[in-house]
PANUBA-385407 format. One record per residue (C-alpha): x, y, z; residue in three letters. Coordinates in nm, 4 decimals. Layout:
<guvex c1="X" c2="Y" c3="Z" gulum="ALA"/>
...
***
This chain:
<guvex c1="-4.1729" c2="0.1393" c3="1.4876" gulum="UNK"/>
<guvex c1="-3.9937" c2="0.5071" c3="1.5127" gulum="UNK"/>
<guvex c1="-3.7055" c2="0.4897" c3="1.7385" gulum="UNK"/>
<guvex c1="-3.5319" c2="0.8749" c3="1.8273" gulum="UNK"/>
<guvex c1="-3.2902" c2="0.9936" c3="2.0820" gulum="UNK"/>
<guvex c1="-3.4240" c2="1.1373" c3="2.3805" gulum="UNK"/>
<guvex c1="-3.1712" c2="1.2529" c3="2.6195" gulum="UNK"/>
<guvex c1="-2.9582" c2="1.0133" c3="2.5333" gulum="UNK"/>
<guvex c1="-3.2307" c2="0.7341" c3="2.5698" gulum="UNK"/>
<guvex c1="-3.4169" c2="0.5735" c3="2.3215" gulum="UNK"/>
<guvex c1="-3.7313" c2="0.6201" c3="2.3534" gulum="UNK"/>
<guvex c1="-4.0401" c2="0.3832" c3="2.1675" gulum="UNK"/>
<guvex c1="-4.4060" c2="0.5568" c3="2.1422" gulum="UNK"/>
<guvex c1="-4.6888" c2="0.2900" c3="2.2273" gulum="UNK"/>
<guvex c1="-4.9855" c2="0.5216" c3="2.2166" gulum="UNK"/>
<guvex c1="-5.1101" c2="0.3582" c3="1.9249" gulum="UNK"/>
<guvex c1="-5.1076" c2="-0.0118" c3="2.0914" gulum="UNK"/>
<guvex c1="-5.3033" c2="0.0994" c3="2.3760" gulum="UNK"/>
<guvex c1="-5.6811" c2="0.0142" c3="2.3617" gulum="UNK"/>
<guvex c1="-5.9477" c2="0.1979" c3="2.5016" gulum="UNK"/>
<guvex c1="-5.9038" c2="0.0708" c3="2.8534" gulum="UNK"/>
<guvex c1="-5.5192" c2="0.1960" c3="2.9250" gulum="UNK"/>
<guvex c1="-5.4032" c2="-0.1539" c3="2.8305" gulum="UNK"/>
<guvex c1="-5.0650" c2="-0.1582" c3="2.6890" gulum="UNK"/>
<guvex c1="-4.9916" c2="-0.4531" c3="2.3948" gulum="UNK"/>
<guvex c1="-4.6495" c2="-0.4038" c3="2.3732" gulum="UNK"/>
<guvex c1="-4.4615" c2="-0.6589" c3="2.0982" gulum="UNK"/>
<guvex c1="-4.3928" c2="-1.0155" c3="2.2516" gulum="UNK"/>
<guvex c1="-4.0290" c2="-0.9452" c3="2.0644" gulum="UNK"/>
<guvex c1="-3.9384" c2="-0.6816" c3="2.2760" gulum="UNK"/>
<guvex c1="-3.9882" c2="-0.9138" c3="2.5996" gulum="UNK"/>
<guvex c1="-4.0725" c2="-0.5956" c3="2.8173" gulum="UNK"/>
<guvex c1="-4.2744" c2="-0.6172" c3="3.1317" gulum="UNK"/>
<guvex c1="-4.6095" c2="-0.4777" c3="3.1073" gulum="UNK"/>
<guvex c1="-4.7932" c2="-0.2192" c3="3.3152" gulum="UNK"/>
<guvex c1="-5.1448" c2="-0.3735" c3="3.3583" gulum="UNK"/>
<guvex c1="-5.3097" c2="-0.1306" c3="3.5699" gulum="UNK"/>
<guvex c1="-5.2654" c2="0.2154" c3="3.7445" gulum="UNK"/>
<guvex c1="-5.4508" c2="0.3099" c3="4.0482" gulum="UNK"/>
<guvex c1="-5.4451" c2="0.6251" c3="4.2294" gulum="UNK"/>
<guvex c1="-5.5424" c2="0.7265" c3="4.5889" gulum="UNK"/>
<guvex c1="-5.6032" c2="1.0710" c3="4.7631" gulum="UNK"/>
<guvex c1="-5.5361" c2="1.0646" c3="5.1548" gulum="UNK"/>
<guvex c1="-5.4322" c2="1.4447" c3="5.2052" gulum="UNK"/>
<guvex c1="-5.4751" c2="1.7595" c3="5.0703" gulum="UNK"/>
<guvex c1="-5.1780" c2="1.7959" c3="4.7987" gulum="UNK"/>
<guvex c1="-5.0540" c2="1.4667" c3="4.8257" gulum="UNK"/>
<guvex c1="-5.1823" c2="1.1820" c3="4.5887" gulum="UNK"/>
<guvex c1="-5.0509" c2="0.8089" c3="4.5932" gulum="UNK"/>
<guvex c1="-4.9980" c2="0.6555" c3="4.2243" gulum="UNK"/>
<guvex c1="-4.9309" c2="0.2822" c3="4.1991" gulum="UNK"/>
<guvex c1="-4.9419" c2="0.0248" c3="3.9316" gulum="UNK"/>
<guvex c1="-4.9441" c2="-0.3408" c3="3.8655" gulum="UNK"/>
<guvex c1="-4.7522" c2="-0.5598" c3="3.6286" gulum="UNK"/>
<guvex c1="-4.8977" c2="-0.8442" c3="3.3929" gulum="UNK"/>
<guvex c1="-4.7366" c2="-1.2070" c3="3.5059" gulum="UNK"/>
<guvex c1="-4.4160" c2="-1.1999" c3="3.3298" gulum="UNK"/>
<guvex c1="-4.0734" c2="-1.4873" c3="3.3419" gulum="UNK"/>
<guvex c1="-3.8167" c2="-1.1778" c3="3.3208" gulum="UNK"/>
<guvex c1="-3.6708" c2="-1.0455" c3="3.6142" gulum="UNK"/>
<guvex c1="-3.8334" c2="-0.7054" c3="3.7437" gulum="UNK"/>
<guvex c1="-3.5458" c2="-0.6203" c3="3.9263" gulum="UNK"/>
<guvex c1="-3.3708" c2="-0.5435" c3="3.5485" gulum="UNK"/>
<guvex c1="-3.6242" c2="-0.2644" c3="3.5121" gulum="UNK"/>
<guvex c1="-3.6600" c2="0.1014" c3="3.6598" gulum="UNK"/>
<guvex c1="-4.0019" c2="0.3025" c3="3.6989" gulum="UNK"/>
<guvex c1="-4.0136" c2="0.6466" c3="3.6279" gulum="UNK"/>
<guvex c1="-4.3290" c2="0.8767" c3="3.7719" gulum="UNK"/>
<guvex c1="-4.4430" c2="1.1908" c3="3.4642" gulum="UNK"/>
<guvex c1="-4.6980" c2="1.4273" c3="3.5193" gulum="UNK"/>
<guvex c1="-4.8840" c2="1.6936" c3="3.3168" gulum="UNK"/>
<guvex c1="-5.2208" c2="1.8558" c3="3.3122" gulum="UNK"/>
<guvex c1="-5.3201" c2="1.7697" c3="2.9633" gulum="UNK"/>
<guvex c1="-5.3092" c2="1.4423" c3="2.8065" gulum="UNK"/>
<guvex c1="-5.0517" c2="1.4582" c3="2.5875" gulum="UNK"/>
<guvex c1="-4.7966" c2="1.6404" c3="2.7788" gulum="UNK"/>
<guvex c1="-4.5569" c2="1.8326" c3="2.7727" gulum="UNK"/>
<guvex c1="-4.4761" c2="1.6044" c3="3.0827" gulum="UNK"/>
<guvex c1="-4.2628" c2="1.7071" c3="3.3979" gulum="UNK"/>
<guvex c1="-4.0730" c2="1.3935" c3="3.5516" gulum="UNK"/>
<guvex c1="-4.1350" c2="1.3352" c3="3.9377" gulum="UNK"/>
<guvex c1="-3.8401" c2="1.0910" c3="4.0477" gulum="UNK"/>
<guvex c1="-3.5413" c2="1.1888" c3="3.9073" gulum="UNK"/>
<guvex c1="-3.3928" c2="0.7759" c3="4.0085" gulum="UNK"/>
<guvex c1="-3.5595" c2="0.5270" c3="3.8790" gulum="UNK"/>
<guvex c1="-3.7920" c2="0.2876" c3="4.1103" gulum="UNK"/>
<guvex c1="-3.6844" c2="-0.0627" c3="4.1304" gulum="UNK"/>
<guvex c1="-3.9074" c2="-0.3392" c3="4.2313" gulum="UNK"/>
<guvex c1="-4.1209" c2="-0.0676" c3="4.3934" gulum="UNK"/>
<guvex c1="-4.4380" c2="-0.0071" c3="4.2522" gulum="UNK"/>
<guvex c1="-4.6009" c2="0.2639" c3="4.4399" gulum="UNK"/>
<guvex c1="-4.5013" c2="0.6737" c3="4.4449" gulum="UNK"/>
<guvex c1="-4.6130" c2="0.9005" c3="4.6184" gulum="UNK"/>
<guvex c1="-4.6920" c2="1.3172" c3="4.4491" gulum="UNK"/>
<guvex c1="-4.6242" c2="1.5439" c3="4.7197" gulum="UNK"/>
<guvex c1="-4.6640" c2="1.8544" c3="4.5220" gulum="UNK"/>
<guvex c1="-5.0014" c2="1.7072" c3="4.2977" gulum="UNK"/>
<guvex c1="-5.1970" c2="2.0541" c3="4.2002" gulum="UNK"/>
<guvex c1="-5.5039" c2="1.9821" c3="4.3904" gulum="UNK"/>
<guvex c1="-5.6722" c2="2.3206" c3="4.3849" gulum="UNK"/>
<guvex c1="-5.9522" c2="2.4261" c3="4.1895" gulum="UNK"/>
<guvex c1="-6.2993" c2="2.2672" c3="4.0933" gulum="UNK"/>
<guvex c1="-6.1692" c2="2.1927" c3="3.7624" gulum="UNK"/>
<guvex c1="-5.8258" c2="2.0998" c3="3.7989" gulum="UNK"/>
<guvex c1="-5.7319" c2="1.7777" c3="3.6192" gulum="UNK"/>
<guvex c1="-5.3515" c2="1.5973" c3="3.6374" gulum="UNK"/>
<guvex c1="-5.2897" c2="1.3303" c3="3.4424" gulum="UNK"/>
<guvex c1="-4.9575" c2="1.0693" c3="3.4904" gulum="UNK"/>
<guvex c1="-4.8143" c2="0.8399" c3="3.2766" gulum="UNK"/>
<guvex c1="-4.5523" c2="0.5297" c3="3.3748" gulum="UNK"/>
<guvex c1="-4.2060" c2="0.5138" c3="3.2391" gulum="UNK"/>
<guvex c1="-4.0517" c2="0.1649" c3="3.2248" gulum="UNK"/>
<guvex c1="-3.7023" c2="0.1670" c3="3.1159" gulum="UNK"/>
<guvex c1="-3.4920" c2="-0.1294" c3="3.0559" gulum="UNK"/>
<guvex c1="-3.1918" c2="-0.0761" c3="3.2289" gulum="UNK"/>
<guvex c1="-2.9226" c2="-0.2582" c3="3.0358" gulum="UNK"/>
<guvex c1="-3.0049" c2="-0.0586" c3="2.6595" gulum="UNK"/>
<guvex c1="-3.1979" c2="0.2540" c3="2.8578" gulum="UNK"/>
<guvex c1="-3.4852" c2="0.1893" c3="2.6303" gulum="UNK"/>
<guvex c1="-3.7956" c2="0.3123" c3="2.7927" gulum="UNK"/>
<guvex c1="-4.1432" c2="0.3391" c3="2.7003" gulum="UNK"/>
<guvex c1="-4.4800" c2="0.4494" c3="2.8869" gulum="UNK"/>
<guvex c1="-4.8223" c2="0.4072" c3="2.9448" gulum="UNK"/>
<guvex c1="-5.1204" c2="0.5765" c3="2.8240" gulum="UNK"/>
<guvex c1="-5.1766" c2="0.9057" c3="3.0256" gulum="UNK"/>
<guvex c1="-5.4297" c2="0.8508" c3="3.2938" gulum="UNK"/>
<guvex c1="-5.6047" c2="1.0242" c3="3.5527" gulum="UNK"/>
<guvex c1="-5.7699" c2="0.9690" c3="3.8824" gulum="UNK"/>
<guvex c1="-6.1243" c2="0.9899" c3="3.7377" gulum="UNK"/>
<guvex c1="-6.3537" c2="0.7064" c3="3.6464" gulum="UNK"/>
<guvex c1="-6.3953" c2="0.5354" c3="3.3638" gulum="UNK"/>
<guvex c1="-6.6622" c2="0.4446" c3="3.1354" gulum="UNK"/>
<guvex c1="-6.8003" c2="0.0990" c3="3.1769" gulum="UNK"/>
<guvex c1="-6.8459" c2="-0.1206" c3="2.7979" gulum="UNK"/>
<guvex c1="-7.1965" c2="0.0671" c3="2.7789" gulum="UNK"/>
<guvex c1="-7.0021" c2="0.4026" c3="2.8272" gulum="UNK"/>
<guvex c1="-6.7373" c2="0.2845" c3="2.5887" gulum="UNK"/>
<guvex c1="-6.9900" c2="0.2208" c3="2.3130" gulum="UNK"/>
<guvex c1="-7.1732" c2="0.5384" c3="2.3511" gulum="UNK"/>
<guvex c1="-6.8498" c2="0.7394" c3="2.3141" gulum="UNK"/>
<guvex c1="-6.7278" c2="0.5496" c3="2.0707" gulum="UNK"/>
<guvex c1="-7.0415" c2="0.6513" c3="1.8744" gulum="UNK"/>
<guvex c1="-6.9766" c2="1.0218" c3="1.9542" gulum="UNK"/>
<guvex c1="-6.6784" c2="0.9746" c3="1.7963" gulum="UNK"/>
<guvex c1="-6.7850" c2="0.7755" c3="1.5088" gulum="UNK"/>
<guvex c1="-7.0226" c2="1.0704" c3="1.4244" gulum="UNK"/>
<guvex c1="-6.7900" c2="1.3851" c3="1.4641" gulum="UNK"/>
<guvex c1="-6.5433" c2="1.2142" c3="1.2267" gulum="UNK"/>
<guvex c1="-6.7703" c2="1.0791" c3="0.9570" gulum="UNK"/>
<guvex c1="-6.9866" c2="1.3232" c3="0.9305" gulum="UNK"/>
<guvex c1="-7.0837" c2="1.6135" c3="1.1975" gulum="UNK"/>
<guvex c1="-6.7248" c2="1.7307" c3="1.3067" gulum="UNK"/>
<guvex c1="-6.5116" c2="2.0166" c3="1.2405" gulum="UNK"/>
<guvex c1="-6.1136" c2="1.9280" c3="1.2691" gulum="UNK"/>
<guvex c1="-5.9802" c2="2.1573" c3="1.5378" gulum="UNK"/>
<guvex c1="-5.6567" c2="2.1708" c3="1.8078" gulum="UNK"/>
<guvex c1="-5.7600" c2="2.2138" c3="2.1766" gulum="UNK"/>
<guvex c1="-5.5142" c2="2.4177" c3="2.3678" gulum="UNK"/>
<guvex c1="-5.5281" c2="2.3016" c3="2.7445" gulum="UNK"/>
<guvex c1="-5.4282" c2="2.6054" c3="2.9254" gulum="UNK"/>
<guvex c1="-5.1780" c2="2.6253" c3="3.2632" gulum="UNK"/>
<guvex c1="-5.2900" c2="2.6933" c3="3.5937" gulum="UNK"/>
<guvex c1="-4.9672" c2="2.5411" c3="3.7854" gulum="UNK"/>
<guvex c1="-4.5802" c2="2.5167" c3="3.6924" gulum="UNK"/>
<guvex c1="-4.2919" c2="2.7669" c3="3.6148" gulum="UNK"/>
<guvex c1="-4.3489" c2="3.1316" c3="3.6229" gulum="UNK"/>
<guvex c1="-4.3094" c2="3.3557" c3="3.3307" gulum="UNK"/>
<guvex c1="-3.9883" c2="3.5148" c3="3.3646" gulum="UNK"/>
<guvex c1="-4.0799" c2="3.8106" c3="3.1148" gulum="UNK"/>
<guvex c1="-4.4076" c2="3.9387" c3="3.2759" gulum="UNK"/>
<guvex c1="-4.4330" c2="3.7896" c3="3.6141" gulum="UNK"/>
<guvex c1="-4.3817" c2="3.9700" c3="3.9160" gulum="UNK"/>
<guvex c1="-4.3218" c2="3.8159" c3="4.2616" gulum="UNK"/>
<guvex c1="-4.3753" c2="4.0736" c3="4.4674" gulum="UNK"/>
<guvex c1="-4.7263" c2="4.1932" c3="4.3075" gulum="UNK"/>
<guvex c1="-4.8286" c2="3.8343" c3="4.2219" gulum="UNK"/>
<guvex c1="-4.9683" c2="3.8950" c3="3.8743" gulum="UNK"/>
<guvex c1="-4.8408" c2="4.0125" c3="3.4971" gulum="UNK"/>
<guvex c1="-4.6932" c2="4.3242" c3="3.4678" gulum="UNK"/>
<guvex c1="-4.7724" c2="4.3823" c3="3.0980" gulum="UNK"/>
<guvex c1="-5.0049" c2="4.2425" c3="2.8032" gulum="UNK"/>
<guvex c1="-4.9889" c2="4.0631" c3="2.5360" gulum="UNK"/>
<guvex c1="-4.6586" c2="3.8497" c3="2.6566" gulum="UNK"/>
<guvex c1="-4.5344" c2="3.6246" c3="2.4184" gulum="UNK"/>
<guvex c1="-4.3786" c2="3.3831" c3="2.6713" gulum="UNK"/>
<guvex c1="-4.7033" c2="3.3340" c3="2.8343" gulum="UNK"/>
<guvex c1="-4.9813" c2="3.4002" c3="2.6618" gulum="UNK"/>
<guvex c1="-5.1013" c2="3.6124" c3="2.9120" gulum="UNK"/>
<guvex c1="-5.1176" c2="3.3400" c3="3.1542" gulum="UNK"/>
<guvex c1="-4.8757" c2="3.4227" c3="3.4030" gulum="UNK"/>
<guvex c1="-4.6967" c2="3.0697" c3="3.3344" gulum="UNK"/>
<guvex c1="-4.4471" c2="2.9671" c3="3.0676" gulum="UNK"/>
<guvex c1="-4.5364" c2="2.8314" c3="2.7746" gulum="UNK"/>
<guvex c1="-4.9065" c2="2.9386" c3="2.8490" gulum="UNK"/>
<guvex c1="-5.0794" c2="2.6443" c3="2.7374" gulum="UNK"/>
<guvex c1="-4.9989" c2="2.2728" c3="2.7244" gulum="UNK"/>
<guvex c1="-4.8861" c2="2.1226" c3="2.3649" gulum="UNK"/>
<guvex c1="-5.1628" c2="2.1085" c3="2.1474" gulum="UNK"/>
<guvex c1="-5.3998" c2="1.8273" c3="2.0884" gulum="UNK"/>
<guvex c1="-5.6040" c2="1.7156" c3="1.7962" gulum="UNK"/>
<guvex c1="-5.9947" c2="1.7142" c3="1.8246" gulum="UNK"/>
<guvex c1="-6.3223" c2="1.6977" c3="1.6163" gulum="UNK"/>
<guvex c1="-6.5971" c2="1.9313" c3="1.7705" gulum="UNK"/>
<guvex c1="-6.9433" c2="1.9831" c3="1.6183" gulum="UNK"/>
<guvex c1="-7.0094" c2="2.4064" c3="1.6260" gulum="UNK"/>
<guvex c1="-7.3681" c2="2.5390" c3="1.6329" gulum="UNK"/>
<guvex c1="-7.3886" c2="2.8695" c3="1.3541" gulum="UNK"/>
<guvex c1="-7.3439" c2="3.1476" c3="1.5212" gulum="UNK"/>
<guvex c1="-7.5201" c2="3.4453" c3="1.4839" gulum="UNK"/>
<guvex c1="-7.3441" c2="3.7657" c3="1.3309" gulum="UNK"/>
<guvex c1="-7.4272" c2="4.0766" c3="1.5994" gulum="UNK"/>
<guvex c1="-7.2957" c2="4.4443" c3="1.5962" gulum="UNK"/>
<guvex c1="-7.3309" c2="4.6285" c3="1.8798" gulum="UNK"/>
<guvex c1="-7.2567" c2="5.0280" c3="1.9136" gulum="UNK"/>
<guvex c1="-7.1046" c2="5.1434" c3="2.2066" gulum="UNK"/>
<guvex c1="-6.9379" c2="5.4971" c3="2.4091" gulum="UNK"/>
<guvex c1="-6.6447" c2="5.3563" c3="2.2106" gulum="UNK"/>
<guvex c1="-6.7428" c2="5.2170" c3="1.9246" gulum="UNK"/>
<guvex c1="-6.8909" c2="4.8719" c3="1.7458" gulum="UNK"/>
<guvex c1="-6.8382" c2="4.5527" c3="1.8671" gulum="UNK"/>
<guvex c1="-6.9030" c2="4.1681" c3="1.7276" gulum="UNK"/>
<guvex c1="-6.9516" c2="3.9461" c3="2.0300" gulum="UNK"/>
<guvex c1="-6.9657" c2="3.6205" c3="1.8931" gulum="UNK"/>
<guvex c1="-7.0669" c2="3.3475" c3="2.1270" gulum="UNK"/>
<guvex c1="-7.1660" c2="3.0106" c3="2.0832" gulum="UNK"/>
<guvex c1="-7.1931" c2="2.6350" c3="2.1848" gulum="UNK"/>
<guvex c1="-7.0139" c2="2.3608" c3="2.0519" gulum="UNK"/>
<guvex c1="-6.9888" c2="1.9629" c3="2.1143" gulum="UNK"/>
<guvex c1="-6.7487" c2="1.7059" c3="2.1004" gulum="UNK"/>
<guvex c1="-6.6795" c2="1.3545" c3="2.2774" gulum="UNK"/>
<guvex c1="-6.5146" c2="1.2740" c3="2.5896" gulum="UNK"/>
<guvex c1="-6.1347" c2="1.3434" c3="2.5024" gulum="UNK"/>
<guvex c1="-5.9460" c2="1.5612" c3="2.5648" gulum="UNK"/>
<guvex c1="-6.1901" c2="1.6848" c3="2.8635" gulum="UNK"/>
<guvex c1="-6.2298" c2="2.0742" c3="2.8612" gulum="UNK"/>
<guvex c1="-6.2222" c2="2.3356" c3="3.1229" gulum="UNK"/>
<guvex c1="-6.3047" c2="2.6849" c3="3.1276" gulum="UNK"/>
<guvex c1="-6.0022" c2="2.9611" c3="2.9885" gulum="UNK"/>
<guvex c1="-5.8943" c2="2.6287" c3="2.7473" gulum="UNK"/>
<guvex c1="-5.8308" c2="2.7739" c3="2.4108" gulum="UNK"/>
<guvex c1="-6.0275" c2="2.5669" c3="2.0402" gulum="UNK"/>
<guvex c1="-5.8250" c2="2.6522" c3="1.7290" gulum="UNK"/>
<guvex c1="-6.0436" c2="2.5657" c3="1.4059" gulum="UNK"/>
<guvex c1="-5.7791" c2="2.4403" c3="1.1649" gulum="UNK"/>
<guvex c1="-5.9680" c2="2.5228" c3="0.8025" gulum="UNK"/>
<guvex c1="-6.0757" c2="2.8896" c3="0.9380" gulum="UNK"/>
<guvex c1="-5.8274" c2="2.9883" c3="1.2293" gulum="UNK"/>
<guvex c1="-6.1125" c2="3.1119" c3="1.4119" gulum="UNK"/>
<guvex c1="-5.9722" c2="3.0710" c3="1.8311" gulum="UNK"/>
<guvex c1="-6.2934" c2="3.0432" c3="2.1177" gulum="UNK"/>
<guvex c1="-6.2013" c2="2.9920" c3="2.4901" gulum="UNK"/>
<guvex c1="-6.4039" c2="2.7747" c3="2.6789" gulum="UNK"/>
<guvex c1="-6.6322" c2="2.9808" c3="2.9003" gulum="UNK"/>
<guvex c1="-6.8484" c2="2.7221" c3="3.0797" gulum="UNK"/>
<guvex c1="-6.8679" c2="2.3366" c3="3.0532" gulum="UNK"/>
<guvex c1="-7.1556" c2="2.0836" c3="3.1141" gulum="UNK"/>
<guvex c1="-7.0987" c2="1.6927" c3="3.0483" gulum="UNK"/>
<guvex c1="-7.3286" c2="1.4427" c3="2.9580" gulum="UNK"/>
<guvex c1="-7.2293" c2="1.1597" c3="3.1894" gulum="UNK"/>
<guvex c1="-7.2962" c2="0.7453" c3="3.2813" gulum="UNK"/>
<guvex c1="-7.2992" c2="0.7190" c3="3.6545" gulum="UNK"/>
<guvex c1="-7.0611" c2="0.9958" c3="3.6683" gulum="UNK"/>
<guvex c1="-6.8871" c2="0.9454" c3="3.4379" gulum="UNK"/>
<guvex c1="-6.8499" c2="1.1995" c3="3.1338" gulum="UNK"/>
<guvex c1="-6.9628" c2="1.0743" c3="2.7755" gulum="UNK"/>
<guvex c1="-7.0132" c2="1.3621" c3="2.5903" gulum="UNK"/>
<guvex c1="-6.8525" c2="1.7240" c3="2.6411" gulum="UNK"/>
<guvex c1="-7.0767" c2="2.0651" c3="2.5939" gulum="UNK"/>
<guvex c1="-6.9708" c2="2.3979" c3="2.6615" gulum="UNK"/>
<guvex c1="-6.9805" c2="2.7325" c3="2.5786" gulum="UNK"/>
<guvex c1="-6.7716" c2="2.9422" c3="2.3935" gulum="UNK"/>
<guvex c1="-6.6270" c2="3.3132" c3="2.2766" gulum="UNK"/>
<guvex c1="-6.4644" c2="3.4184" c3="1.9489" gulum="UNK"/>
<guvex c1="-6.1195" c2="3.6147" c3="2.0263" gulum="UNK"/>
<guvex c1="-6.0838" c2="3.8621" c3="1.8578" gulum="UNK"/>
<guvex c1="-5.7890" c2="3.8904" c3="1.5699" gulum="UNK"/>
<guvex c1="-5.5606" c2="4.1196" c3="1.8259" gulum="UNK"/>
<guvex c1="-5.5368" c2="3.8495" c3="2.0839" gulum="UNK"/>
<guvex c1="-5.2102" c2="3.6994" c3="2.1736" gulum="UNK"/>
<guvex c1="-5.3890" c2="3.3853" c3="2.1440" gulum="UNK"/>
<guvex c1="-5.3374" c2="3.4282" c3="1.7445" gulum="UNK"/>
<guvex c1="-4.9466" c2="3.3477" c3="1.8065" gulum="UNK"/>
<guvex c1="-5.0330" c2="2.9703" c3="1.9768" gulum="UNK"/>
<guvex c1="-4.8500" c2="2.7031" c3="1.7679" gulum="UNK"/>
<guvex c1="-5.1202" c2="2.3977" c3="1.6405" gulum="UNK"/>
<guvex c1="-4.8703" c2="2.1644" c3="1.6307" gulum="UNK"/>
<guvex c1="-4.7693" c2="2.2412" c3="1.2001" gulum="UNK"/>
<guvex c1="-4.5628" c2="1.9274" c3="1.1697" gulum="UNK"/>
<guvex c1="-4.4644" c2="2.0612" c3="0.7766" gulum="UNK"/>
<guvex c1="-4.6884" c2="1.8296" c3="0.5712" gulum="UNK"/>
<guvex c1="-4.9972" c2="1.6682" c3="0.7247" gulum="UNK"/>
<guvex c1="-5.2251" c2="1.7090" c3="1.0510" gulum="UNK"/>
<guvex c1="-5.4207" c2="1.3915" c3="1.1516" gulum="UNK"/>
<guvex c1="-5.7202" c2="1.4333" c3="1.3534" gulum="UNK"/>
<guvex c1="-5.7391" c2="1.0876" c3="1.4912" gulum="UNK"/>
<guvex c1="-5.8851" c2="1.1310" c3="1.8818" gulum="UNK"/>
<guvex c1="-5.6409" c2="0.9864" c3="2.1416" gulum="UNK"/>
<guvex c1="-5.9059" c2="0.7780" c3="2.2947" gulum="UNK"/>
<guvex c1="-5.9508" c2="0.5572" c3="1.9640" gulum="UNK"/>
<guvex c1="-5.8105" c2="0.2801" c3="1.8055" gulum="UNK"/>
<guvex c1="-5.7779" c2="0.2399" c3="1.4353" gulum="UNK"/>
<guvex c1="-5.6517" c2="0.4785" c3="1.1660" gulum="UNK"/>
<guvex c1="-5.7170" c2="0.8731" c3="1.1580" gulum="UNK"/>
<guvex c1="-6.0480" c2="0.9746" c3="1.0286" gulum="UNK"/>
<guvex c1="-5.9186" c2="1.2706" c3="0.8326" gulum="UNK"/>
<guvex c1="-5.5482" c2="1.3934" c3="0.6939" gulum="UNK"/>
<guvex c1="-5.5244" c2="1.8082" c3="0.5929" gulum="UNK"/>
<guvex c1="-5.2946" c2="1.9501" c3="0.4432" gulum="UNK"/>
<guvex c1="-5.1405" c2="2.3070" c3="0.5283" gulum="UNK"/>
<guvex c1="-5.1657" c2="2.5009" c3="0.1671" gulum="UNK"/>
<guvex c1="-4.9151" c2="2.7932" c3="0.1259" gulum="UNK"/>
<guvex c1="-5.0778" c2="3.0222" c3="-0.0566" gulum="UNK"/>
<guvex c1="-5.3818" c2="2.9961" c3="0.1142" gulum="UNK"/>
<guvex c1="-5.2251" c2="3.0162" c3="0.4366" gulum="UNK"/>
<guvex c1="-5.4758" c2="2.7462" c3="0.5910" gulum="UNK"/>
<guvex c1="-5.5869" c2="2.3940" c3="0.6216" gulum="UNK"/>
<guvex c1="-5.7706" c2="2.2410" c3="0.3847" gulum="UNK"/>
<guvex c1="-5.8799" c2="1.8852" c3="0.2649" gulum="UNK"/>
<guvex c1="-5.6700" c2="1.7046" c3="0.0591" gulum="UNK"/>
<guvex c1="-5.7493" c2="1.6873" c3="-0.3200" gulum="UNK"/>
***
């Protein structure tokens, strides 16, 4: 287990003991109290209700503090919503949850910080959105099982911003939209940062076909093209797909899910080559300096596939 300092906290990652239905299997050595559940509740427009459970525990609760994150993508980067910690409350309510839009998704995750070391840890991220029941689970899980062993492609999806702090290079107030292109502090997205941090995924692409079309102006090669991939991360439209062995970018132009009562399974969409001019080019994939693992964050178990980031190549390849 990694330990690092974290604003002066210590901070201890458990996304790899959680299990496929948000449970968290924290050490019995670290004698922590355990988030069991998370429910969430919508009552009013903009306002969403978040509480959790704990598992039957002999420590005192009281010694514990809750802290409230929320992002719109999975893994973050996360913006805290209580500033104090909650203690022996178990119930907060978002009075600023990004609501609007068809497609909108927010996602929370609990902090639970032990207040006499101010070690914290949290639960998986989690969304108001069914679940899969076991059926579900197995049918994703084979999804899964086929993009990594055989089918898949290893790719980063870039989840891209539709609420938060305005780009204070392009942005104008008083016009309410970008005042020039191509901004490196946005992406062109009108909000900082652009795009949430990057997250591993294997997606199956369809060939596409190669098209030149002449134009007033000149040629063009639209290149556009469906793709597949499992149930996490969930697309939406303007979300950006880096290929990692070819650097090829798409956006997400339309999605349609293959769902269980409702619930989504299986993730098809639509998508759009950029072309090699677009500021999309500059988005970090996450380059940690050695390795990339393209393990999915809804699965348990080692990752599938490790690439390595060759110099003079100036790409990802598999390992030798």
């Amino acid at each position: 287990m990694n330990y690092s300092e974290t604003n002066c906290q210590s901070r201890i990652d458990y996304s790899e003991l959680c299990d496929d239905l948000h449970t968290l299997k924290a050490p019995d050595a670290l004698k922590h109290i355990i988030i069991d559940r998370i429910m969430f509740d919508v009552f009013d427009i903009g306002k969403t209700v978040i509480s959790w459970s704990i598992k039957d525990t002999a420590i005192d609760p009281s010694l514990f503090s809750f802290f409230v994150d929320q992002s719109g993508s999975p893994e973050g980067a996360y913006t805290r919503l209580n500033k104090i910690g909650l203690t022996n409350e178990y119930t907060y309510v978002d009075t600023a949850a990004p609501t609007f839009g068809k497609f909108r998704r927010v996602y929370y995750r609990i902090g639970t910080r032990k207040n006499s070391t101010n070690e914290i840890y949290y639960t998986k991220a989690k969304g108001f959105y069914d679940e899969p029941d076991l059926v579900g689970l197995e049918i994703a899980r084979r999804n899964r099982l086929l993009l990594h062993k055989v089918v898949g492609v290893p790719c980063v999806v870039h989840k891209r911003k539709h609420w938060g702090e305005r780009c204070d290079n392009c942005w104008d107030d008083k016009l309410k939209r970008s005042t020039r292109a191509k901004c490196g502090v946005c992406y062109d997205t009108g909000y900082k940062d652009g795009y949430w941090s990057p997250i591993p995924a294997m997606i199956n692409f369809n060939p596409s076909p190669s098209i030149v079309q002449q134009t007033p102006w000149g040629k063009m090669e639209p290149s556009s093209n469906t793709a597949w991939m499992s149930n996490w991360p969930l697309v939406e439209p303007q979300d950006v797909i880096t290929e990692l062995l070819s650097n090829k970018r798409w956006v997400v132009k339309n999605v349609a899910n293959r769902e269980k009562r409702r619930v989504s399974l299986k993730q098809i969409f639509q998508i759009e080559e950029l072309d090699k001019g677009r500021v999309e080019f500059s988005l970090s994939v996450g380059y940690d300096g050695r390795f990339w693992f393209t393990q999915d964050s809804k699965s348990t178990g080692n990752a599938a596939h490790a690439f390595v980031w060759d110099e003079t190549l100036l790409a990802w390849k598999y390992p030798a």
